[in-house]
N, C-alpha and C positions, 0 to 999 in steps of 0.2 A: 366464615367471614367472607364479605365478597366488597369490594370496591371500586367505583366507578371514576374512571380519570373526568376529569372537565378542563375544558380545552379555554375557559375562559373564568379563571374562577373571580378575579376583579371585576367581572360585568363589564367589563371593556375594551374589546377587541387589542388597541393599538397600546394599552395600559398593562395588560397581562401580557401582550406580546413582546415588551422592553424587558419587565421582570421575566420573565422566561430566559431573555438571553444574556441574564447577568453573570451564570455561574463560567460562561463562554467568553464573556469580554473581559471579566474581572480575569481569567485565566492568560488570557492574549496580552493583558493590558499588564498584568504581574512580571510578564517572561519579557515584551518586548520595550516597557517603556521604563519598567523599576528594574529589571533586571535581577528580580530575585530567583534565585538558585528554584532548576524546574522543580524539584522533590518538592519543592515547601510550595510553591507556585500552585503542581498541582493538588497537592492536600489542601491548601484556603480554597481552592475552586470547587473541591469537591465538596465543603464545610458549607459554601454558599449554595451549592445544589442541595443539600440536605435540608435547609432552613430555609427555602423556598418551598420544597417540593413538602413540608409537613405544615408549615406554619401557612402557605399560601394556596397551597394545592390540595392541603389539607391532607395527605397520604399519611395512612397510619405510622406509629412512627415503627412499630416491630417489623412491617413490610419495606419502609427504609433503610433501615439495619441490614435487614435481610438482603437487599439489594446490592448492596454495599457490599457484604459478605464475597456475595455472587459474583461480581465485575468484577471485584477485584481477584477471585480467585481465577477469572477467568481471565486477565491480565497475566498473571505468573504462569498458568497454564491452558495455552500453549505458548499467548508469546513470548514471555521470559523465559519459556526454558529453551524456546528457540534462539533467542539471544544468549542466554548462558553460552549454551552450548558450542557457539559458530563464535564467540570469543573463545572458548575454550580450544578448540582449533585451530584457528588462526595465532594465540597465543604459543601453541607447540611450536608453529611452523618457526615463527620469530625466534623461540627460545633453537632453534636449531640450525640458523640463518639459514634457511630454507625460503623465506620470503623473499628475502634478498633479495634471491637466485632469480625469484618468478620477479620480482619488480625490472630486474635487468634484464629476463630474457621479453618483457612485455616492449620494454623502452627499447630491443633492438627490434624487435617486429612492427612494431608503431613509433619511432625517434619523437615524432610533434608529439607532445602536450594536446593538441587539439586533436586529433582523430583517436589517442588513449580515450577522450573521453567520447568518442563516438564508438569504439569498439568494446571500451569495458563498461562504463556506465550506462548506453544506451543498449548496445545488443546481448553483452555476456550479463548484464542487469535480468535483461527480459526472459533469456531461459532459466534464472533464478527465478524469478516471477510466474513464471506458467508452470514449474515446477515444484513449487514450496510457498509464494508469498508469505504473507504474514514477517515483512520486515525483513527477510533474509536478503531480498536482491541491494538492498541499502546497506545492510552491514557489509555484507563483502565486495562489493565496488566500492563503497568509503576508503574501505581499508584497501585496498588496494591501492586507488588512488594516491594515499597519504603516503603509500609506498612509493609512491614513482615521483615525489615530490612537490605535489600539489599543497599548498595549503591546508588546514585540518577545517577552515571553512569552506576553501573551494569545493574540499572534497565531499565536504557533506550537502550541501546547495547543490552540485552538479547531480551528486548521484541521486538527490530527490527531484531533481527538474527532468533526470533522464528517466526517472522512475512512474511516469504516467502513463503512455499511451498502451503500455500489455495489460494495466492491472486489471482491468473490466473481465480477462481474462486466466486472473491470474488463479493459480493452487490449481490447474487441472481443471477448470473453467465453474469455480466452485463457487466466484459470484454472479454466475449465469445462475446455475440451480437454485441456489438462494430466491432470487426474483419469481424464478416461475412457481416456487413450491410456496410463495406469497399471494402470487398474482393468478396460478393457475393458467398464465400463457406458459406454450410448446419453450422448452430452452432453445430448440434448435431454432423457433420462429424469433425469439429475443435476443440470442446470438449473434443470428443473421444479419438484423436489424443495427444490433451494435456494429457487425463489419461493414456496416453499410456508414458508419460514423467514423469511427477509430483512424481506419486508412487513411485520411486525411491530415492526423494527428501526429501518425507514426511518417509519414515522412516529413513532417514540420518541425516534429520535436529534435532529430536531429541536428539541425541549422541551429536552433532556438537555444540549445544547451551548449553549442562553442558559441552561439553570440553573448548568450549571458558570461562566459568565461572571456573570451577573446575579441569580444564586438564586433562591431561589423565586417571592419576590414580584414581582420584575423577570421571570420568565419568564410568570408569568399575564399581567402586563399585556401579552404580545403572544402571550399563546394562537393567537387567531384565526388570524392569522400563519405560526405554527407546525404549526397544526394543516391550513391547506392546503396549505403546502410535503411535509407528510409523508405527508399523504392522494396531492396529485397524484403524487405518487416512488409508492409503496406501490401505488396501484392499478396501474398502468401497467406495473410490477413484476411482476406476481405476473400479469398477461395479457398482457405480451409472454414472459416466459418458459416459460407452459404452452401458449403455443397458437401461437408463432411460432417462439422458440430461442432460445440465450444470449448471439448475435452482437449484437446492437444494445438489450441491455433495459437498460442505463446510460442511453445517447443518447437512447433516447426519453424514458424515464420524468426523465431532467433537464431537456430541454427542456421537457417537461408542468409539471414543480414551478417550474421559471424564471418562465412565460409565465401560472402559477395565481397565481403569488404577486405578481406585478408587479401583473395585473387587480387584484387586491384593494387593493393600494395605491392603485388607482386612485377605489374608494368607502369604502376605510377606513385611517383611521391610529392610531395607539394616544395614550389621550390626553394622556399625558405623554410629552414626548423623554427618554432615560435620557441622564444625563450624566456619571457616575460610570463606573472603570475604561478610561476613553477620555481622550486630551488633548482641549482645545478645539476640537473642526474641524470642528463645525457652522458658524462662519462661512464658514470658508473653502469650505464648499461651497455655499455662495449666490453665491459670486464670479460675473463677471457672463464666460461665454465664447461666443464664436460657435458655432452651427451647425457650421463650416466645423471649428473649432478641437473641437467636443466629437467629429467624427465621426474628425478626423487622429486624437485622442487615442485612438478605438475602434480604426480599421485592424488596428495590429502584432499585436493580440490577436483581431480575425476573422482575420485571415492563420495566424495560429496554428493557429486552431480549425481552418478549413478544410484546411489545410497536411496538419495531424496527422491529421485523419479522412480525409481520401483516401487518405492513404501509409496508413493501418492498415486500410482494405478489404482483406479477403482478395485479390482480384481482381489490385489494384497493387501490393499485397505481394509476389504469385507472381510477377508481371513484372518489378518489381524486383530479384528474390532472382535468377531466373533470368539474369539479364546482370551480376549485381556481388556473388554472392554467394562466400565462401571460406569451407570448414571445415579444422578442424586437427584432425587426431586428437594429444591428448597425449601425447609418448613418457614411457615409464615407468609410465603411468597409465590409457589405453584399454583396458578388457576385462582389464586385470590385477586387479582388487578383485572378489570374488565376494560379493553378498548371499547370506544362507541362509537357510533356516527357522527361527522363524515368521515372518520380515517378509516374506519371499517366500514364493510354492508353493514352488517349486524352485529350489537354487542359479543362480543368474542373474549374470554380467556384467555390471558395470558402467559403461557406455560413459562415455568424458570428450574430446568433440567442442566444442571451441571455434568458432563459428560468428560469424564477422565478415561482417554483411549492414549492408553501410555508409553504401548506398542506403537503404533499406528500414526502416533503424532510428530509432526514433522522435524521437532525435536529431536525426538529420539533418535532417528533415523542420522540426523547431525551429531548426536554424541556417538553413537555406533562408528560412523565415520571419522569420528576424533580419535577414537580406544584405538582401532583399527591402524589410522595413520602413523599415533604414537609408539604401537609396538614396531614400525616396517623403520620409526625414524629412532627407534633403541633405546625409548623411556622406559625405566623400569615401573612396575605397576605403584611401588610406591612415588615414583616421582611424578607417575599422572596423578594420583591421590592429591598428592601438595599441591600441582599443579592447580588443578579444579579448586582447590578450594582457596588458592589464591584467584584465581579466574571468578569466586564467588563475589570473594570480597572488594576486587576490582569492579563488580559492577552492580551491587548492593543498591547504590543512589538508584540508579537506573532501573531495578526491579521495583524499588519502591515507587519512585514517580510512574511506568508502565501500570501497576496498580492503582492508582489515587485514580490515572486518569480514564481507567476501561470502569471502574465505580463510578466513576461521575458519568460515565457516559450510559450509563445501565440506571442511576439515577433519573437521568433526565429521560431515558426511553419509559420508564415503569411510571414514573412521578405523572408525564405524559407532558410537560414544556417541550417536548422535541416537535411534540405535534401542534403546540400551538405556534411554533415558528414553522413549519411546516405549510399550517391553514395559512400563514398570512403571507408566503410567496406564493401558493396556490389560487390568490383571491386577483388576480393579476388580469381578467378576461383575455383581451388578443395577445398580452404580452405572454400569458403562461406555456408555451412553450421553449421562451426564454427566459424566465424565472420561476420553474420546475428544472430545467437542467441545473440549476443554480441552488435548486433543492438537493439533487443528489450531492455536490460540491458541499453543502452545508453539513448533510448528513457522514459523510466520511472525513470531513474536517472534527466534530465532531465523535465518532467514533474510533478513528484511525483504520474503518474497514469498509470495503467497497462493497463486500459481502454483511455486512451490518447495517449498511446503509441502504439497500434494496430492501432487505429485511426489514427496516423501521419504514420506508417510505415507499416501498415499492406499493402497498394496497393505496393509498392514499393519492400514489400518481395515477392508475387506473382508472380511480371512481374519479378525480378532478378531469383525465382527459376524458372521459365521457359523456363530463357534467358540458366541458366546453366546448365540445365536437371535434376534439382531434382525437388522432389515432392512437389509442391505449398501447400499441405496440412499441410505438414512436419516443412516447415518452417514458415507460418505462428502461427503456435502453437509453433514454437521455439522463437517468438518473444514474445511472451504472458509469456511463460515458461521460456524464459532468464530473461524478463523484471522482474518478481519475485523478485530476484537476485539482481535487482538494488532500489529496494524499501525501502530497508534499510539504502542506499547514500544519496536518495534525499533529500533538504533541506527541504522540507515539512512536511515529516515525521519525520524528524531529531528535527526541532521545537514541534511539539506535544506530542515528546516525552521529549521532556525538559523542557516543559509547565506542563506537568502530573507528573515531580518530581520536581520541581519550582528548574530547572537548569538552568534556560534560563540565555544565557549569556557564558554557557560553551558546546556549541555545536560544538565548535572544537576537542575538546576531546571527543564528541560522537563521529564526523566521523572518527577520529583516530581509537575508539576504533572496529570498525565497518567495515571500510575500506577493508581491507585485507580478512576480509570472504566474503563479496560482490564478490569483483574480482573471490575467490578462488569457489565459489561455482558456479558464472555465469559459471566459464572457463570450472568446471565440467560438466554443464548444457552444454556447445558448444562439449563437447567431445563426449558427450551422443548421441546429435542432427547430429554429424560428421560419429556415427559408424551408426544410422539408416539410414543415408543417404547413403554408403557405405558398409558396413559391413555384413554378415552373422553370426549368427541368429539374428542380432536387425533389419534387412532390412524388416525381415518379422510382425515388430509389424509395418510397415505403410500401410500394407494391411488387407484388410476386415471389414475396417470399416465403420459404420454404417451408408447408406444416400450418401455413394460414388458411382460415378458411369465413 
């Protein structure tokens, strides 16, 4: 059996393209106007992406099912056992006040509320990011956060607002590869192209996530602050990616912002502590702890660090993959769905290869790091046993909702409605270099992955920059680069972050709180992307890059 998506099956361009983005709004519209509970929110979304995509799109319905099947399993695996497991951790550390320990020795090395959130959520975010993505750098700067007294809103809204500018970067530079291995441009030439974006971003977003927290006047007062965290990320940026590759430009350039911004703490502090939108926990961070006691508290979280950057070198990845790895091809669904013109050159197959790498996956790698910690913190095995499976059932809502919504979002890529909202920001003449970057934002709003979202729109941005005479290069790295932008919408991320401040249940009032910088920084992101396309002197950062020819 073979089936061909239609990108228009109403006969009407701007008719198919509303129904197309029903199962998207009714989802948005569920979580932040009704307020219903995300789990149910997103199972109706995905109910409506099923009854579109058979009854309007006409998609068989056993290849529905089967789709269905697929997201969602790929929902649980990897990222819910990623999430499993970094609760499962973080849960020890709690159970042993060993958080504590790290929330107080954080709050004496950073006293303001406002540079905490320039140091954890913005720079120790991004070496989670370039090292593991897939939601990890959100759950442990939440939580973290929520330890130092933040809010369980502040803390999930900052840590997605700090959570943009590496992601293009993020897992080892694995939504680089994604794009090229769609696009058939050089990674190193799309990399480049993206650091020729980003750097802009990464020293903005700093300022951008204590004004959202602390407004204006609370973000001057720790300029300085802000402005080396975003310089060290941005430089480092924009020269490990043109002159090295996109493997390791997160890793370094956060260790640089880490290790910039720490020194400076070292000859300067701001001269008032901000005390406002934070509880009381400057005291508690003068508590008086050993040595012995601040360095146990560090361990679980270098065993992490370490853990997750070894297992995601390409090197241990391949030796990994190679002794533990299984794929499935999906019956009903492998090579049965054909993409067409224009999203493709040519009719194309659509492979649907489930890939359980059980070793290798970033996962694991964090429960290894849990077993690990909890033997050094003298759990017995059966009390990690209990542990874990309370840690299951602690976040049960939140595996189910991560599933509904990676189905729906595998729905709407197989069904092909992704691509008909896709054609109709594409259709844009002079403007599509600023509503293509706004493609990539829709696509990872949408999926919850920046790497997913190259992958659905990265062929589609090609063939349209060619069609309107800009540079293929250009735009594909603006879809990567916008996509950023929308990472902090998705409901995927939205859950992990409310899972990691146990807000689950009020994730309407994350995307509330959230919303509005998404928009405002993707639309900066399409202006950016509009003046290279156009403009002198940014026309001249899409030349000379590396592996172009």
């Amino acid at each position: 059996m073979e089936w061909l998506q239609n990108y228009n099956p109403l006969g009407n361009a701007w008719l198919s393209t509303l129904v197309a983005a029903l199962p998207v709004a009714s989802l948005l519209l569920l979580i932040a106007v009704f307020e219903m509970r995300i789990h149910l929110a997103a199972l109706t979304g995905l109910a409506v992406a099923l009854l579109i995509s058979i009854f309007v799109y006409h998609m068989p319905a056993e290849a529905a099912a089967a789709t269905t099947v697929y997201g969602a399993a790929y929902g649980l695996f990897p990222i819910g056992w990623i999430i499993l497991n970094l609760i499962f951790l973080y849960q020890l550390t709690v159970k042993r006040g060993l958080f504590a320990v790290l929330r107080s020795n954080l709050a004496g090395l950073a006293p303001d509320p406002r540079i905490q959130v320039i140091l954890i959520a913005f720079s120790f975010g991004a070496f989670f990011e370039g090292a593991a993505g897939f939601g990890t750098p959100v759950a442990v700067t939440a939580a973290i956060l929520i330890q130092l007294g933040f809010s369980p809103l502040a803390a999930s809204g900052l840590s997605l607002i700090a959570n943009t500018a590496p992601v293009a970067f993020g897992a080892l530079g694995t939504p680089i590869a994604a794009l090229s291995g769609v696009t058939g441009i050089d990674a190193t030439t799309r990399g480049a192209m993206a650091g020729r974006q980003l750097p802009f971003f990464s020293l903005l977003v700093p300022f951008w996530v204590v004004w959202a927290f602390a407004g204006f006047r609370g973000m001057i007062g720790v300029w300085p602050a802000a402005l080396t965290a975003g310089v060290a990320f941005a430089v480092p940026q924009f020269v490990v990616s043109n002159f090295h590759g996109p493997t390791l430009v997160d890793i370094i350039a956060s260790v640089c912002s880490i290790a910039a911004l720490i020194g400076l703490l070292k000859l300067w502090r701001p001269k008032e502590i901000w005390t406002r939108g934070v509880e009381a926990q400057n005291a508690k961070g003068e508590e008086a702890h050993s040595r012995e006691r601040i360095f146990a508290a560090w361990v679980p979280w270098i065993l992490l660090s370490v853990i997750v950057f070894v297992c995601g070198l390409p090197q241990t990845k391949k030796f990994l993959n190679d002794i533990s790895v299984f794929t499935f091809k999906v019956p009903g669904l492998h090579n049965v769905i054909y993409r067409v013109p224009p999203v493709v050159p040519a009719k194309a197959p659509e492979a649907a290869v489930f890939t359980l790498n059980w070793l290798s996956a970033t996962g694991s790698g964090i429960l290894v790091a849990a077993i690990i910690s909890g033997f050094i913190m003298r759990f017995s095995p059966k009390e990690l046993f209990r542990e874990y499976l309370a840690t299951i059932h602690k976040v049960r809502f939140s595996l189910v909702t991560i599933a509904a919504m990676l189905a729906l979002g595998y729905v709407t890529k197989y069904s092909g409605t992704d691509a008909t909202l896709g054609l109709a920001l594409s259709k844009t003449g002079v403007l599509y270099p600023f509503f293509g970057t706004l493609l990539g934002w829709l696509g990872v709003a949408l999926t919850g992955s920046d790497t997913a979202s190259n992958v659905l729109f990265g062929s589609l941005q090609k063939i349209t920059a060619q069609q309107t005479g800009v540079d293929p290069v250009l735009m594909c790295a603006a879809n990567s680069c916008g996509g950023v932008m929308g990472k902090m919408v998705d409901a995927q991320s939205i859950v992990v972050a409310s899972t990691a401040t146990n807000y689950y249940g009020r994730e309407g009032e994350i995307l509330r709180y959230v919303f509005f910088h998404s928009i405002a920084l993707a639309a900066l992101v399409g202006i950016l992307v509009f003046l290279q396309a156009y403009v002198a002197p940014f026309t001249a950062m899409t030349t000379g890059l590396p592996g172009k020819h």
